[in-house]
Structure formats: structure tokens, C-alpha cells
C-alpha positions as CSV (number, residue, x, y, z in Angstrom):
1,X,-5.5,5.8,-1.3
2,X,-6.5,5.6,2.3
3,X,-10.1,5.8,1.5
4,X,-10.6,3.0,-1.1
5,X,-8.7,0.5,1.6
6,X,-11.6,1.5,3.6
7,X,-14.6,0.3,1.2
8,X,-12.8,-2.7,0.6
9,X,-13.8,-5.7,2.4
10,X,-11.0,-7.4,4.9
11,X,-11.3,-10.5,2.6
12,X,-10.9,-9.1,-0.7
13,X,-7.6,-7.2,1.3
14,X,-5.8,-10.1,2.4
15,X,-5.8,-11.8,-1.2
16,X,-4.5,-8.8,-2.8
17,X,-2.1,-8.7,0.1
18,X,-0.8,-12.7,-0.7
19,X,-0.8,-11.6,-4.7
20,X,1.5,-9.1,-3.6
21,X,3.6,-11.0,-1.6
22,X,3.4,-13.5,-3.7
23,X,4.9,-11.6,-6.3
24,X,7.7,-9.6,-4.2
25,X,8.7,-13.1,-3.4
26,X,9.2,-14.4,-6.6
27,X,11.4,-10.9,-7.4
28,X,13.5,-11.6,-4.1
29,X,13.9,-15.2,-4.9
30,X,15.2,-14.1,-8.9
31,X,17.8,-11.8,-7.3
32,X,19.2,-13.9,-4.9
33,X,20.0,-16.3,-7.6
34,X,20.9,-14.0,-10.6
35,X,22.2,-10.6,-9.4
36,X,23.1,-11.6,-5.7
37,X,26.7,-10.2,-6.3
38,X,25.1,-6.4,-6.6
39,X,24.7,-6.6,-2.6
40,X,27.0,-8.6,-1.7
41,X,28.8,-6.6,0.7
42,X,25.9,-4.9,1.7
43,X,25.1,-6.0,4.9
44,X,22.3,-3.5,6.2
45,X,20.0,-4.6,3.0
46,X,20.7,-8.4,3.4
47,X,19.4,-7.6,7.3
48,X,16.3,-6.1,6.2
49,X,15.6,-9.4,3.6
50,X,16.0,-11.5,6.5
51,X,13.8,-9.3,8.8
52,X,11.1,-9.1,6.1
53,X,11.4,-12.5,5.8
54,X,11.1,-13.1,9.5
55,X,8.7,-10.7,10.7
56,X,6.4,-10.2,7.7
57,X,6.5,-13.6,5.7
58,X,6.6,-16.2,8.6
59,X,3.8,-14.2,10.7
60,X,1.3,-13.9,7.7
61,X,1.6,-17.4,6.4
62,X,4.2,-18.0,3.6
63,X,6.7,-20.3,6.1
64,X,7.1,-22.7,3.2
65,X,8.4,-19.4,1.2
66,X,10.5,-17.9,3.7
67,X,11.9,-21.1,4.3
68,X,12.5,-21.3,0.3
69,X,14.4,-17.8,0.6
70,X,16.4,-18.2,3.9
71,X,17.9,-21.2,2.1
72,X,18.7,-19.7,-1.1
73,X,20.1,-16.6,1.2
74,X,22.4,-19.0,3.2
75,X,23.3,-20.8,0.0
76,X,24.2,-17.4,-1.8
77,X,26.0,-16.4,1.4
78,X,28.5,-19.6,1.6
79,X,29.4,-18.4,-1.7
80,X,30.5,-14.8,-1.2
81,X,34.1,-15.3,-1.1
82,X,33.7,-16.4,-4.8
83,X,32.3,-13.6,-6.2
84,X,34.6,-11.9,-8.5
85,X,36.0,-8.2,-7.4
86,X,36.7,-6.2,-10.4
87,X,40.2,-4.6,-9.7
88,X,41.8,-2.7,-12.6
89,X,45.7,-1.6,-13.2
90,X,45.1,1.5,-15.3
91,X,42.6,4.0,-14.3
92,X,39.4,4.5,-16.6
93,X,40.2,7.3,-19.4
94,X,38.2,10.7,-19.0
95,X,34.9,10.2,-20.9
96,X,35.0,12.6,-24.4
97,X,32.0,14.6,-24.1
98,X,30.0,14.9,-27.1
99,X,29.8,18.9,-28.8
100,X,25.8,18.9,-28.7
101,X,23.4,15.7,-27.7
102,X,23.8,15.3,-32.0
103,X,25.1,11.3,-33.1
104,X,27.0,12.8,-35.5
105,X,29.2,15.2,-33.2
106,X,29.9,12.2,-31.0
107,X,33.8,11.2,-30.6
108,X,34.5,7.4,-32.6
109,X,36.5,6.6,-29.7
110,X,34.2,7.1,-27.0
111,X,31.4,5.5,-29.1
112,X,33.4,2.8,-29.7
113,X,33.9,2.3,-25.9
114,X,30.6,2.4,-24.6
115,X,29.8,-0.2,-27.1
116,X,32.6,-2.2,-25.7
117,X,30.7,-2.2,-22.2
118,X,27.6,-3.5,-23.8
């Protein structure tokens, strides 16, 4: 709330600022490398990474970690034309919808392929 940032002290801000940043930095860093492929293709939220990291994390001190992310970006980038594109043959079957939210008055064959996308 607006009123406890005003009781706090400008030094006791900024460090909960860089724990914060700190933080959403390791996040950003653990997507680019494990779940890049989600956004891929999404251009507009790849934009707004590299304007956070331009505007927010160069300007307040982390260079060293921007720098860190723009690489991995760039290196995850160069890659793009790798990631695999899912295209199937056959269309997915209609889902069997259960009779009430009961186990037992689930279909076998639908239970048995949503376990096969686990």
C-alpha cells in the first residue's frame, strides 16, 4: 500500500527493490533457458524483456545482469529456427465428458488419454 512506502526510509526501499530484481532476474534468466520455446514467436513479449532490460535494469545498476540476459536472449534467438513445431495429421478426438465430476463415471478412454499427455 501507498502509505507504508511512505514510512519507509529511501534506503531500506532500494534494497527491497534490488531483492526484487534480483529475483525477477533469476526467473527471466530460468525461462530463457528452459521454457524459451513458449514465446518464441511472440515478438511483442520478447520486446518488452529487452526494454525491461534496457530501461529498468541498465539504468538502476544490474549492467552485469542485463548483460548476462541479452546474451542468453541473443543465444536463445540464434536458435529459433530449431525449435520443434508440433504439426499433427489427424485432428484431436472430441474430449468424452464425464456424467458428474464423480472418478467413477469417468470414460476409460478419455482417462486413459489424459494420462498419456502427462
Amino acid at each position: 500500500p501507498a502509505e507504508e512506502l511512505e514510512d519507509i526510509d529511501t534506503e531500506t526501499l532500494e534494497k527491497r527493490q534490488k531483492i526484487v530484481r534480483l529475483r525477477l532476474c533469476n526467473l527471466l534468466k530460468r525461462w530463457l533457458t528452459a521454457h524459451f520455446h513458449d514465446y518464441v514467436n511472440d515478438a511483442k513479449t520478447i520486446q518488452r524483456l529487452e526494454e525491461y532490460i534496457d530501461k529498468t535494469l541498465m539504468a538502476t545498476g544490474f549492467e552485469f545482469v542485463g548483460n548476462q540476459l541479452k546474451k542468453v536472449l541473443a543465444e536463445q534467438l540464434e536458435k529459433e529456427d530449431k525449435f520443434l513445431q508440433f504439426v499433427f495429421s489427424v485432428k484431436a478426438p472430441e474430449s468424452i465428458k464425464p456424467k458428474s465430476s464423480c472418478f467413477e463415471d469417468f470414460d476409460e478412454l478419455e482417462v486413459a488419454r489424459q494420462v498419456c499427455l502427462i
